[in-house]
C-alpha positions, 0 to 999 in steps of 0.5 A: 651677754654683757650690753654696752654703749657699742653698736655690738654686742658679744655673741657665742658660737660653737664650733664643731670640726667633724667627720661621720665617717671616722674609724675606730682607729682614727678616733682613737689617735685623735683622743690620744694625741689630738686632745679630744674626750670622744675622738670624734671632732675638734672643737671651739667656742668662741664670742664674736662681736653681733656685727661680724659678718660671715666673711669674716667669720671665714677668716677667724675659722680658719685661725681658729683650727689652724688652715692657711687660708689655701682653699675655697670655702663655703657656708651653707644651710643644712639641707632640710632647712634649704628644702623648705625654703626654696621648695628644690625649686628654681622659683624658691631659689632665684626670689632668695638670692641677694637676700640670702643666697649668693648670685649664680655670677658669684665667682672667686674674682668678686667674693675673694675682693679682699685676698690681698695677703702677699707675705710675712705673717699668715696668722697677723694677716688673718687677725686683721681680717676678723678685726673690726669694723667690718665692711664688705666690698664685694660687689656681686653681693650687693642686693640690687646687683645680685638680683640683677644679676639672677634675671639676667640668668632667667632671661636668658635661658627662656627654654630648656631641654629637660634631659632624663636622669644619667641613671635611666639612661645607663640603664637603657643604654645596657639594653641599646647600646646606641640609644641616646639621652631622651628630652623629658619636657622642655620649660623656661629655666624658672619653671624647672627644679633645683635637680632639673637646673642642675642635670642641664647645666653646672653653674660656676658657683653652687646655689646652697651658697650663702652670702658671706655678706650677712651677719651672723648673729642675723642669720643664725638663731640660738638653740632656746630661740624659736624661728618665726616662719613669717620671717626669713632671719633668723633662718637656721639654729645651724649653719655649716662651713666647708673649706677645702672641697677635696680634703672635705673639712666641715664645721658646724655652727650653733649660736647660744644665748649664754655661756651657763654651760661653760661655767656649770662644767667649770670649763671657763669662770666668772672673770675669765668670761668677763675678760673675754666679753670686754676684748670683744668689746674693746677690740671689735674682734672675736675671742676663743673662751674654749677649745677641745682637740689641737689645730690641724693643718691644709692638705693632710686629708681631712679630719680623717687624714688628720687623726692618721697623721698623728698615728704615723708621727706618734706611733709608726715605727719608720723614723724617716716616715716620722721625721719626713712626715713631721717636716712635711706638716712644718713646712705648712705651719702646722706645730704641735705645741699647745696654743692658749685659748688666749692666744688662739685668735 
């Protein structure tokens, strides 16, 4: 990538907007009316500037593949990568959060500080939060709070009943219909298991969560770069984003150190690539250089639910199903009108 006299420098990411559970039926409407080569996901490739932290990242996916902004949303590790740091225990856990991941009191009211849209535009209103210069104002994130903030939790619970799982108890409960959940070992909460923790009690947040203050380009290696295990970033060569926790949309994040791919499959050139890194450069916000597979749009269902929307709006032979469903999908700002790369962020 091209170096500057800026404190940033643009870097690429690949976004890939999947399902493993799609039928055949379903990735056959998404390659014939969802403009994808094999069905299965929807993707974009895109340069950041190197400060841009995971926040705003959120703010620019969701532009980026057409939502509204109307849900929650997470980042997290994948789950091999979570294991072995924190070992699926409450210890490995509780020393990472405020480093890495968010406090247990992190809840809408701090990580959403900056949800201040009210009307016009969705779309300039989004554009401005993955602008530059990004500053971060939620508070819970602040290390020293957010580590406070966990030792408040471990003195609190200084001894917790260790309950045996809700299968084992099923399954005795079959053969006494009366009998109730046993303690297996009472232990203060530092002491127990990721699983034991969570069998005692639900936490307003969920532990895998990372904090969206952090940069990306900190916390992600690219494919070629090898993790250092005596140093926590980068931590992952993937991160995944989940929006919507009932529609269950899900994006996987990796980081390239060039664009030698795009150029070698002819799907973006010299220039366009240069005009890409100066935008960044310029304007301190994120540029789409390729994209496979059109938006989408909230509340449909997922990527699922997606590809049988184009079925029915394509295919069915209902014109009032057609027509309604087209307003439907309208009316939550979703078109099927081909959008640049240019201008999709």
């Amino acid at each position: 990538m091209d170096k500057s006299n800026k404190n940033f420098t643009p870097v690429r990411l690949h976004l890939e907007l999947t399902d493993a559970y799609l039928s055949d039926y379903e990735k056959r409407m998404l390659n014939r009316y969802g403009e994808t080569l094999t069905g299965g996901s929807i993707s974009r490739d895109i340069l950041i500037p190197s400060d841009m932290p995971l926040h705003n990242l959120h703010y620019a996916i969701q532009k980026l593949f057409g939502w509204q902004n109307a849900h929650l949303r997470k980042f997290q590790l994948p789950d091999p990568v979570f294991q072995k740091l924190t070992g699926g225990t409450v210890k490995g856990w509780s020393d990472l959060v405020g480093t890495l991941f968010q406090p247990p009191s992190e809840a809408e009211s701090d990580l959403f500080w900056d949800e201040d849209y009210k009307s016009g535009s969705i779309h300039t209103w989004l554009r401005k939060k993955y602008t530059g210069p990004f500053i971060y104002k939620g508070t819970l994130e602040q290390p020293e709070i957010a580590k406070q903030d966990m030792k408040e939790m471990l003195n609190y619970f200084t001894m917790i009943e260790v309950k045996e799982s809700f299968t084992d108890y099923l399954e005795r409960k079959k053969q006494n219909p009366d009998t109730e959940m046993r303690t297996i070992r009472k232990a203060p909460l530092v002491e127990l298991t990721l699983a034991e923790m969570r069998s005692a009690f639900t936490l307003e947040g969920d532990v895998e969560n990372l904090l969206e203050r952090l940069e990306v380009d900190k916390v992600i290696a690219a494919k070629t770069e090898e993790i250092q295990d005596n140093e926590l970033f980068p931590v992952t060569d993937e991160l995944i984003y989940q929006y919507d926790f009932g529609d269950d949309w899900t994006v996987k994040i990796t980081k390239y150190e060039d664009c030698a791919d795009l150029l070698h499959r002819n799907l973006i050139d010299q220039e366009e690539l240069a005009e890409a890194e100066a935008m960044v450069l310029d304007k301190h916000k994120p540029v789409c250089i390729h994209k496979q597979g059109i938006s989408v749009c909230d509340d449909v269902g997922g990527l699922s639910g997606f590809a049988n929307f184009l079925g029915t709006i394509y295919e069915s032979e209902d014109r009032l199903e057609k027509s309604e469903m087209r307003a439907w999908a309208k009316s939550l700002g979703w078109s099927a009108q081909k959008v640049s790369v240019k201008t999709l962020l």
